[in-house]
C-alpha positions as CSV (number, residue, x, y, z in Angstrom):
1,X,31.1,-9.8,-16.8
2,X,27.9,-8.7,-15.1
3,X,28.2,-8.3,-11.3
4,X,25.9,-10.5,-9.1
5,X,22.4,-8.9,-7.9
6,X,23.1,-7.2,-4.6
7,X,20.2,-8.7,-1.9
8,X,17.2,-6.4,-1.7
9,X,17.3,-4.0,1.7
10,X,14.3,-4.3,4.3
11,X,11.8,-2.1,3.0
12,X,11.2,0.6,5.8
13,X,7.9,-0.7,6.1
14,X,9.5,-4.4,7.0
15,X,11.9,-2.6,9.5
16,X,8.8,-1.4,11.0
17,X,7.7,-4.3,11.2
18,X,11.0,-6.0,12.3
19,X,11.3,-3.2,15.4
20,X,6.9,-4.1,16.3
21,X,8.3,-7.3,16.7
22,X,11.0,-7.1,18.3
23,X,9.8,-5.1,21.2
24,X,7.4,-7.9,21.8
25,X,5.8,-6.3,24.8
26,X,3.3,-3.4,25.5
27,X,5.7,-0.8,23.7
28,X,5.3,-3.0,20.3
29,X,1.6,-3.4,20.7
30,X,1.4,0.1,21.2
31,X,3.3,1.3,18.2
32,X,1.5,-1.1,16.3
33,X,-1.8,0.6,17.3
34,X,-0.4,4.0,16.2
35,X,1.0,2.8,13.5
36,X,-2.5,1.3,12.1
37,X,-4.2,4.8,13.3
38,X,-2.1,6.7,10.6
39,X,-2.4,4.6,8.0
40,X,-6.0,4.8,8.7
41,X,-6.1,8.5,9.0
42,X,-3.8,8.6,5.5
43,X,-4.0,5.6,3.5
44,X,-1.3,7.3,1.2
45,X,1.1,8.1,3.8
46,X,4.8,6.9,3.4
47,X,6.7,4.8,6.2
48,X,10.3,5.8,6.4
49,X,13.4,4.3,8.4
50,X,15.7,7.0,9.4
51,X,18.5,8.2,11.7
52,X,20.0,4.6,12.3
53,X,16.4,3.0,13.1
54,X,13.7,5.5,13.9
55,X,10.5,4.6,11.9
56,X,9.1,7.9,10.0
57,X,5.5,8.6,8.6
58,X,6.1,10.9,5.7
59,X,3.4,13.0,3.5
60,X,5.2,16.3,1.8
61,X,7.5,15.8,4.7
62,X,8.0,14.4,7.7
63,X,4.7,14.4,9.6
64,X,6.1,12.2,12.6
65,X,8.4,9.5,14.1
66,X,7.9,6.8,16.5
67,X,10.6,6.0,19.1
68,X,9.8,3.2,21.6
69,X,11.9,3.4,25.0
70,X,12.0,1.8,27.9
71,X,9.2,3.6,29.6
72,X,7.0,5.6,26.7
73,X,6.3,5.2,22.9
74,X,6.9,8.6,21.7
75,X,5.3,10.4,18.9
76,X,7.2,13.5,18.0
77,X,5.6,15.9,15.5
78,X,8.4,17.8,13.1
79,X,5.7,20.9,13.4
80,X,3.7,20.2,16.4
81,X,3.6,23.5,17.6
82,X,1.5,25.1,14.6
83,X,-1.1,22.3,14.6
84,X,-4.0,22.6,16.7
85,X,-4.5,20.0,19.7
86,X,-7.7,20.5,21.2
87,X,-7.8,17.1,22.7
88,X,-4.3,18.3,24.2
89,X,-2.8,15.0,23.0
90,X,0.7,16.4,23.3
91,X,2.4,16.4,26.7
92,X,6.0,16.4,25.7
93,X,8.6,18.7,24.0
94,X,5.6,21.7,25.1
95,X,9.0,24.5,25.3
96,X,10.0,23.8,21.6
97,X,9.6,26.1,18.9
98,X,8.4,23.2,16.1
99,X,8.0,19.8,17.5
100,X,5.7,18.4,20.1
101,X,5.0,15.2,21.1
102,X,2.7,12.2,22.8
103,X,4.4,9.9,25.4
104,X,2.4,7.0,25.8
105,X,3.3,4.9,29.0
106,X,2.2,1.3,29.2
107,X,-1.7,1.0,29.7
108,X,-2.6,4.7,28.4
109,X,-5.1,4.6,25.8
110,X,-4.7,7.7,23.1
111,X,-8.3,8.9,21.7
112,X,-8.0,7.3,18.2
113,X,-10.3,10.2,16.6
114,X,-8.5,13.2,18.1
115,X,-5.2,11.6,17.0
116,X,-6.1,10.5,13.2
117,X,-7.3,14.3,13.3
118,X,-4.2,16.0,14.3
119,X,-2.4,13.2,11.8
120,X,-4.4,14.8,9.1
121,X,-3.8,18.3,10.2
122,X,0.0,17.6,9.9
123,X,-0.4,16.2,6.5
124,X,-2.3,19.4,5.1
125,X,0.3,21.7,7.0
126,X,3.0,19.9,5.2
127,X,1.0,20.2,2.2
128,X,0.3,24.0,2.1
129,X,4.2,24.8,2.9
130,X,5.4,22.6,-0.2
131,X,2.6,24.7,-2.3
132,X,3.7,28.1,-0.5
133,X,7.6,27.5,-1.2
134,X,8.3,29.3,-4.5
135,X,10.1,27.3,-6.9
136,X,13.9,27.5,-7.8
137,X,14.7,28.7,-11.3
138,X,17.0,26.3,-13.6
């Protein structure tokens, strides 16, 4: 006897969705806004739903996540601290050795350009340490 069809999961990209909408305020539209921003910066880019509900943007690893709270939207960078910021975009986690991140607080505009550029930067860091790892024998 064949078992039923379990129901499909949320893609991440509907939990993203789901968690835009469900913030409903300024956080939601601003996360929206970001959200579009990479995509537009990486059309490829891959939307992930991790650690019980964090959404992810993901190219040859994890470029960054997007956490809403009650007072900023934060952008945290897995490895903020070797990309370049010349727009000085990031003004949180400064002390850590990898990540950095953008808080955005309700009515702070983020300069679209300077931050598609750093997504991109990301992206090719993660790209050049996949191609520099060496590759484990069978």
């Amino acid at each position: 006897m064949k078992k039923p069809a379990a129901p499909e999961s949320p893609s991440a990209s509907e939990l993203i969705d789901g968690r835009i909408a469900e913030l409903g305020d300024w956080r939601g539209q601003t996360l929206s806004r970001m959200r579009q921003l990479i995509r537009q910066a990486l059309p490829e880019v891959v939307e992930e739903w991790k650690w019980m509900g964090t959404p992810v943007w993901s190219q040859d690893g994890i470029l960054c996540t997007g956490e809403s709270y009650k007072a900023v939207v934060k952008l945290t960078f897995a490895k903020g601290a070797a990309l370049r910021d010349p727009a000085k975009l990031f003004n949180a986690s400064l002390d850590g050795n990898a990540r950095r991140a953008i808080d955005i607080r309700q009515g702070e505009e983020i300069d679209a350009e300077a931050f598609k550029a750093l997504i991109q930067e990301a992206a090719t860091l993660n790209a050049a340490s996949r191609k520099a790892k060496p590759k484990r024998a069978k």
